[in-house]
C-alpha positions, 0 to 999 in steps of 0.5 A: 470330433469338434474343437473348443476356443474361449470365446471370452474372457473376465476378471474381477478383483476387489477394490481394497489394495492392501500393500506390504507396509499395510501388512508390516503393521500387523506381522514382522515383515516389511516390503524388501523381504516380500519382494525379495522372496515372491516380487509380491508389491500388493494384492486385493483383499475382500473387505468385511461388507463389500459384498463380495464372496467367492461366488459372487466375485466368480459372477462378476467376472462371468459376466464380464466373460459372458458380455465379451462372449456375446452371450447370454445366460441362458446359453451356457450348457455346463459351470466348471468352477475351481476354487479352494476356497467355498462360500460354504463346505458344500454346497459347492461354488458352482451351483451359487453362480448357476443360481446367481446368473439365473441360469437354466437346469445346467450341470454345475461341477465343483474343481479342487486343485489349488492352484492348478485348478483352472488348468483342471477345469478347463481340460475338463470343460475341453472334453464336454466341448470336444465329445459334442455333449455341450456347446458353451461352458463358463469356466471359473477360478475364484478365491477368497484367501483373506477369509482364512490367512493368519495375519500374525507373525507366525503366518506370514511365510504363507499370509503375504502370498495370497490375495483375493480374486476371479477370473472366468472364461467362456469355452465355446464350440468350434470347427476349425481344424488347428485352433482353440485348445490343442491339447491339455495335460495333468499330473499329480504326485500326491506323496508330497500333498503335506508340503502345502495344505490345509489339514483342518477342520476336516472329517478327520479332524473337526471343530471339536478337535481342534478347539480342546488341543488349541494349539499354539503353533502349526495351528492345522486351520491355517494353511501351511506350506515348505516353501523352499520345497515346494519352490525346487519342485514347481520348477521342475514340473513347470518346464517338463509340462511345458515341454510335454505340450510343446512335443504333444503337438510337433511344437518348439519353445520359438513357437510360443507366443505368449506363457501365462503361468499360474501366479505362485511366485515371480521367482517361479516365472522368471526362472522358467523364463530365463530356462526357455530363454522367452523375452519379457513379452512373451511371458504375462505376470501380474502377481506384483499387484494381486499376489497368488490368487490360486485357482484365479491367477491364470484367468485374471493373468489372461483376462488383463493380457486380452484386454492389453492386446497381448493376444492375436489370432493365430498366437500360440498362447501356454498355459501352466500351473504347479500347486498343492496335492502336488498337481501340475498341468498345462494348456496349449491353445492357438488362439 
């Protein structure tokens, strides 16, 4: 059986910052109580005729990706994008960036799990690489989250969190015994999926629908979350996938070098942090300047720590995600 490793890493984010004072002028919030309940400071927003869109942002960071990589189009094998967030219903993402990159035939797939969703992809893309089916796989998470927030007081519990943004990263073949991905591990718990979801429009509930009850409140086109639910639960699951990672592999918590989290909450990660007693620079965030882009926020988080050299060979690198469905995971890597 072979082995995977990431051979490359990319991230691109728009360049329109949109602060908290930006958003205190158009809800009722302000900077302190943002930073109080997420440690959120800004994040990127995709502005009207900027050109991005989520597949195009997911190009842009490829072929950053690619270019580290030292690879060309054409030797990718497979595209596994994860995104809640599609330029279209369907087709999916996958296929735009396959198109876009002017690649050959290759099979594109399509992830939906929020925000584990790149932890799904890349477990995902291990088993190609391990099987001998496909060499190289360009792993992507993307998200516009902009495109579909309510910006109003109503929705500011959940619009002040997200912001835009892709990440990527090439999954290569490789026959060294003990390094790249040593083990990937899932879970869903799907009674809890209405704790963060959004419900509409859907085939359950289309345009039509929607338009004749014109609700005022819990409007079921905008996303909605229990935060302090979904907060107690992430916590949990964190750590138990975390340790089950470290256990799958003989592995202490001494032993991680690096944990990426997925990017939900600063509270989140410090509290992790402070669970597993990891000092400040073996744990990476960045949500303080791009919020919680979902699917993107582990690869952005991983592009921007190679790039500081936060990563050496041989390090045992972490990385989980807890988010919507409930869906939870982790990825052990030596790097």
């Amino acid at each position: 059986m072979y082995h995977s490793k990431i051979s490359g890493v990319g991230h691109y984010v728009p360049e329109n910052v949109v602060t908290n004072d930006d958003l205190s002028k158009v809800m009722d919030t302000n900077d302190a109580w943002i930073q109080e309940r997420t440690g959120i400071q800004e994040r990127r927003h995709i502005k009207k005729g900027d050109g991005n869109s989520t597949s195009i942002m997911g190009v842009k960071a490829s072929e950053i990706a690619l270019e580290r990589a030292r690879l060309k189009p054409d030797a990718i094998d497979m595209i596994v994008f994860a995104t809640l967030s599609p330029d279209m219903y369907f087709p999916g993402g996958g296929v735009q960036v396959q198109e876009m990159m002017g690649m050959r035939t290759i099979p594109a797939l399509d992830v939906r799990n929020q925000c584990s969703g790149f932890v799904y992809a890349l477990s995902v893309a291990d088993q190609f690489i391990k099987t001998g089916m496909y060499k190289h796989i360009l792993v992507i998470g993307s998200e516009n989250h902009s495109g579909g927030l309510d910006f109003t007081t109503r929705g500011r519990g959940v619009s002040v969190i997200f912001g835009d943004g892709a990440g990527a990263v090439v999954l290569s073949r490789s026959d060294k015994e003990g390094k790249g991905i040593l083990s990937t591990h899932l879970h869903s718990e799907g009674k809890h999926k209405d704790e963060l979801a959004l419900q509409g429009p859907s085939t359950e509930h289309w345009v039509p629908e929607i338009i004749e009850e014109n609700p005022q409140e819990n409007i079921p086109y905008y996303p909605y979350m229990n935060g302090q639910f979904v907060f107690k639960h992430a916590v949990v699951r964190f750590s138990e996938v975390i340790m089950e990672g470290l256990t799958a592999n003989n592995l202490q918590v001494d032993d991680i070098d690096l944990l990426i989290p997925h990017q939900a909450n600063l509270r989140i990660s410090q509290f992790i942090q402070q669970k597993f007693k990891l000092t400040d620079d073996k744990v990476y965030n960045n949500i303080q300047r791009y919020g919680n882009t979902t699917a993107a926020s582990i690869p952005i988080a991983l592009s921007e720590a190679w790039a500081e050299g936060k990563l050496q060979e041989g390090d045992l690198l972490v990385l989980a995600a807890f988010g919507s469905g409930f869906t939870w995971g982790s990825a052990m890597i030596r790097w």
